[in-house]
N, C-alpha and C positions, 0 to 999 in steps of 0.2 A: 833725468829721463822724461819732463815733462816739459811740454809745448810754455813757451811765453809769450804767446801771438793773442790767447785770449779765445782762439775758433776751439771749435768740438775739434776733438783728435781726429776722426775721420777726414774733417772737411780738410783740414791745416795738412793731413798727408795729400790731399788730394784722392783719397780714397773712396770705392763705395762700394756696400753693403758685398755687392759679387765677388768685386775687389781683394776683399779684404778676407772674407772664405776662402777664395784660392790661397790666398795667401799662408793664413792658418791651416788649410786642409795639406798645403806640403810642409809645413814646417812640422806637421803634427804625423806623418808616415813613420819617423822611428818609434814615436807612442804607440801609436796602432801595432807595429809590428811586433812591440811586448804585452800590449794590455792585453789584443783580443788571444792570444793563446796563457796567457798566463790568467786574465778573467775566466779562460775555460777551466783552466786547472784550479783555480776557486770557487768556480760552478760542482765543478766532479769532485772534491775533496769535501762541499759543505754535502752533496747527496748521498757520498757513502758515509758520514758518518749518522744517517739515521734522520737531517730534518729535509722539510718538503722542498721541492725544487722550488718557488717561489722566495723562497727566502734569499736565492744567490743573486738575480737580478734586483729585488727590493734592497738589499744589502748595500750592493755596489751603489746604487739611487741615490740613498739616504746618509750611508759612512761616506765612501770614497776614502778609504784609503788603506790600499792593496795591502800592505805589510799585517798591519793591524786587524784587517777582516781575517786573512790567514787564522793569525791567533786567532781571534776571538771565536771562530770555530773548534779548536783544541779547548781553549777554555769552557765554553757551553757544556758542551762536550761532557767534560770531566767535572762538571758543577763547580765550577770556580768563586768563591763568595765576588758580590758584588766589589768590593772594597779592593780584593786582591785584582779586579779585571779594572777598575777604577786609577789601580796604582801601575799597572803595566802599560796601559792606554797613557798615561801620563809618561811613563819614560820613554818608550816607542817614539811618541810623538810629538817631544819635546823639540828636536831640531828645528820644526818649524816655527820656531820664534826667531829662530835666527834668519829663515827666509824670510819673514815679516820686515826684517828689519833693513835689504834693500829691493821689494817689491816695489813694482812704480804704481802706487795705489794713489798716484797723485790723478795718473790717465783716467783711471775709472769715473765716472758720473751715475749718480743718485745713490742710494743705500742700496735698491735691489742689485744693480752691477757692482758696486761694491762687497755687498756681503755675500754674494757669490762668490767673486773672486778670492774671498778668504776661504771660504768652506771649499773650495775647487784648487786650494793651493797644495800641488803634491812636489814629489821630486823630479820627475817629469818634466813638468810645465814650469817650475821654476827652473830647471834645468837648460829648459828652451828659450825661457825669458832671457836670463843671465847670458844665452850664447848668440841674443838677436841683436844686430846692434839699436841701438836708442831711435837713431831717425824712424828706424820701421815698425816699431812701436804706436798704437794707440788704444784706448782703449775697448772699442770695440774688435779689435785682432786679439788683444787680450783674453778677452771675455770666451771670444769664437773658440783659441784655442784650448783652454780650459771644456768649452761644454763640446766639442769635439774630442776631448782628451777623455772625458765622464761617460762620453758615449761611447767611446771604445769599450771600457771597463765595464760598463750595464750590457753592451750585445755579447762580449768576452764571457760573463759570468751566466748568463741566460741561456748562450748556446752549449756551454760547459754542461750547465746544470741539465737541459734538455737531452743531454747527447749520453751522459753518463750512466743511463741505461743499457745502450747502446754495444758501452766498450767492455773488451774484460776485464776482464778482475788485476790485481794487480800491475795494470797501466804505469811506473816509472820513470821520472824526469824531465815532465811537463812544467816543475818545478823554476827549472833551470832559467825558465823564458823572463825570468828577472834579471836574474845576472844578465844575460845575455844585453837585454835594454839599458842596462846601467854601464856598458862596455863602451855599447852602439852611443849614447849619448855622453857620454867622458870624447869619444874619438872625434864625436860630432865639435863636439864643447872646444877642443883642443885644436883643431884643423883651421877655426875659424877666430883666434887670438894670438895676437902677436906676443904678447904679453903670457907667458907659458910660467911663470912661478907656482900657480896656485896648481896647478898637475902634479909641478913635481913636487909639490909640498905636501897632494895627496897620495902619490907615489913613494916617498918617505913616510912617511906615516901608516903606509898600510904593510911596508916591510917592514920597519918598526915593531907594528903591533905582531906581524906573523913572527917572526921572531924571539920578542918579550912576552908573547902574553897571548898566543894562539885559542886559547879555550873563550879568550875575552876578546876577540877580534875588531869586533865592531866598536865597542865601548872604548877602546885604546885606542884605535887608528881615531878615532872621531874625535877624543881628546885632545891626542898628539899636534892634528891637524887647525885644532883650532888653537894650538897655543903656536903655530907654526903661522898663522896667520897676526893673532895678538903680537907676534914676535917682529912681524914683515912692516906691520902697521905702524909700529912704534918707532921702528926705525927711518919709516918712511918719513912720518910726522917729525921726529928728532931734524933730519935733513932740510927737513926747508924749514925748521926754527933757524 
């Protein structure tokens, strides 16, 4: 996924600075369309449980990442020892070593865009990357969609948190606007590959797991899928030995 031409990724697309915003600013429409109601619902869920609204935007700022702020509001919450919030942060957010490992961090230039783009690597945006093809890739579009992606999830959480005074009480299934983004980008993901194994590898694997192992959904289907893919790899490799 990286340029051999030797120019800055911008120049070598032909791209500039405007450019390359539009570009990110619609690839990044189905983000926005979960982050900012589902930021709200992490906004309104960290103020009713007792801390200040400022914490939901500083949150979103500084973690970035949606699944894990959830928790760690139930965690706080309930005084959870450091160690035990230390150990669930680690399993949560273990998948994304496996994004690391076909990130094109080759695009990015200097450490500050770089160590962004690690700290800004969600499911999302890797989501986005994986369905863009390679040519329209650089890394300033990178970069863009990423801090386009960060600003959804900081107005999402700040408007939540602000507004959740507002609404009443037992409010229900604001929730849901995860699922809902993880749907919208699987469809996205799926519409625009020709090449459709690895859907239905995460389509077996999620009936699979509902199936064997319902209480353990996530943790199954995640497993199954990726020995579905070690499985696909191997075979692939064997073939053109």
């Amino acid at each position: 996924m990286h340029s051999t031409t030797g120019e800055a990724p911008g120049k070598a697309l032909g791209g500039d600075f405007r450019g390359d915003l539009a570009v990110a600013a619609k690839l990044t429409v189905p983000v926005a369309m979960g982050y900012i109601p589902l930021g709200a619902a992490f906004g309104i869920l960290l103020v009713s449980q007792g801390l200040p609204w400022f914490w939901a935007p500083t949150t979103a700022l500084v973690v970035f990442a949606g699944s894990l702020e959830f928790l760690a509001v139930s965690m706080i919450s309930t005084g959870l020892s450091l160690a035990a919030i230390a150990v669930t942060t680690l399993l949560v957010n273990f998948r994304h070593i496996f994004y690391g490992l076909s990130f094109p961090m080759e695009l990015l230039r200097g450490r500050a865009q770089r160590g962004y783009g690690i700290f800004a690597l969600t499911d999302e945006t890797y989501s986005l990357l994986a369905g863009t093809a390679p040519e329209e890739l650089n890394g300033r579009r990178i970069t863009l969609i990423q801090v386009l992606s960060h600003g959804y999830w900081v107005l999402g959480s700040l408007s939540g948190a602000l507004a959740s005074t507002a609404l009443p009480a037992g409010v229900e299934g604001v929730e849901f606007a995860l699922t809902a983004l993880f749907v919208v980008l699987a469809w996205d993901h799926a519409r625009k590959r020709t090449n459709l194994r690895a859907v239905g590898y995460g389509v077996a694997a999620s009936v699979l797991a509902g199936i064997l192992a319902a209480d353990q959904f996530l943790t199954v289907a995640v497993i199954a899928f990726l020995l579905m893919l070690v499985a696909d790899y191997a075979m692939a490799r064997s073939k053109r030995a």
